[in-house]
N, C-alpha and C positions, 0 to 999 in steps of 0.2 A: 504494500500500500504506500510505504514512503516513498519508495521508487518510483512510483506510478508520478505521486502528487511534486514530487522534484521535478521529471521530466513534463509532466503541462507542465508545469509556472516556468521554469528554463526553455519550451516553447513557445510561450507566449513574448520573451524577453526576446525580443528584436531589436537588429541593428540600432536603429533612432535610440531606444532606451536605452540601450548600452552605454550611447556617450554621453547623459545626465543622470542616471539612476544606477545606483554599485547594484549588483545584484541580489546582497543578503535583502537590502528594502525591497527590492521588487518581489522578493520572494515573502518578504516579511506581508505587504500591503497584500498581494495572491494569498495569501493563506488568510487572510485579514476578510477577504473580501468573500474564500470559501466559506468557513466559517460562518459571515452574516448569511450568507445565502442559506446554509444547515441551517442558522437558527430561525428563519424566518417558517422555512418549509415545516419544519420541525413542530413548532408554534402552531401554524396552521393546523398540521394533525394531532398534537395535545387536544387543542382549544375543539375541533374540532367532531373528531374520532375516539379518540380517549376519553374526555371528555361530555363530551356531547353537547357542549356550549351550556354545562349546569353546573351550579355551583355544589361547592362538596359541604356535605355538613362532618366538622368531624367531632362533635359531641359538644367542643366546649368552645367552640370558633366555625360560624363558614364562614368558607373562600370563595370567591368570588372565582369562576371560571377564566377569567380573562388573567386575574393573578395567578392563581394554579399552572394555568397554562406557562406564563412568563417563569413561576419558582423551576418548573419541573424543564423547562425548557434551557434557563441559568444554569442549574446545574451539569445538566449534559457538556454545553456549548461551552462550557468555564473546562473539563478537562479534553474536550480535542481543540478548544483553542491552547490550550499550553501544548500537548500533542505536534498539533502542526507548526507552534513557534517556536517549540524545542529541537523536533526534529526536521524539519525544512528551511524553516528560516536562518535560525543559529543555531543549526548543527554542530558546532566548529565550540561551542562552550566548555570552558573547564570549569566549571562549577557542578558543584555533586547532585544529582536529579530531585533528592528530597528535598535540599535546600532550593532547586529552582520554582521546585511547586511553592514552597513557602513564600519567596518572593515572589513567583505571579502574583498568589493571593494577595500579597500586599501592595500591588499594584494596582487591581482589579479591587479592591476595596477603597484607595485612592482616588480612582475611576467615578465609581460611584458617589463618595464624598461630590467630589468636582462637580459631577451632573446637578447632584441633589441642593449643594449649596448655591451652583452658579446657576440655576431654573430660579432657585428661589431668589437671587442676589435681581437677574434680568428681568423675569418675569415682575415679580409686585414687586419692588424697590424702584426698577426705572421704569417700568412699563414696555419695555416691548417686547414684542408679538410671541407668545411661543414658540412657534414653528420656528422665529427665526433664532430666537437666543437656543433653542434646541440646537441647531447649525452650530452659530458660534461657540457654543460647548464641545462638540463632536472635533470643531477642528484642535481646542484645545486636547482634546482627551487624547485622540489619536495621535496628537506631536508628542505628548508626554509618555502617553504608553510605549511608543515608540524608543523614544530616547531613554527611556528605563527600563526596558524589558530589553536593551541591544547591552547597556552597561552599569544594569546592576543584575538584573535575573540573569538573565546566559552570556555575562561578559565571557568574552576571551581571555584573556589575562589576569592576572594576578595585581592588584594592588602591593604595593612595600609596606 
């Protein structure tokens, strides 16, 4: 399977990208962009099929079908997105695999901070539009994630 998912995202890396984009991002954002697409399908069929678009009781709390959907969804999509960022994107990490998961997770908890505060900071604080501060969150989230998951979860190298 890794083999497979190296070879698309290294086929898709053409010439033009070659001479603005190293290849570990273009592999990192391909696996970035697999992933959303898993978690949307994925979504669809919880919320769905699993589901059945009803909300679950489960004794002393119900859940809402659309959050159901989204927990059971996170969960999945939280271990093959480190899956594919471990082994596609920075393959090349010397850092030990439990300590990677720990640091995704504390990245991806980061992540969500970000959204939650910066929805809340755009949204009622300055007033604009969701959809759009939704954007400008996404672009923040994905440069950090980014830059964090390359040089602190799967650095290459050793700090002194």
């Amino acid at each position: 399977m890794r083999r497979a998912i190296t070879r698309l995202a290294d086929f898709f890396y053409i010439r033009p990208l070659r001479r603005i984009v190293p290849q570990e991002t273009f592999r990192y954002a391909f696996v970035g962009g697999l992933n959303l697409l898993f978690n949307a399908v994925f979504y669809w069929f919880c919320y769905n099929f699993v589901l059945g678009q009803r909300d679950t009781d489960f004794g002393i709390v119900v859940v809402s079908a659309p959050i159901l959907a989204f927990l059971v969804t996170f969960v999945v999509t939280f271990f093959t997105g480190f899956y594919l960022a471990r082994n596609i994107a920075f393959g090349k990490s010397e850092v030990h695999g439990a300590k990677q998961l720990f640091r995704y997770a504390q990245v991806v908890a980061v992540n969500i901070a970000i959204n939650y505060f910066g929805l809340k900071l755009l949204v009622e604080t300055l007033g604009v539009y969701p959809s759009i501060a939704n954007v400008m969150i996404q672009v923040v989230t994905v440069t950090f994630s980014y830059v964090a998951q390359r040089f602190y979860t799967f650095r290459t190298h050793r700090c002194p």
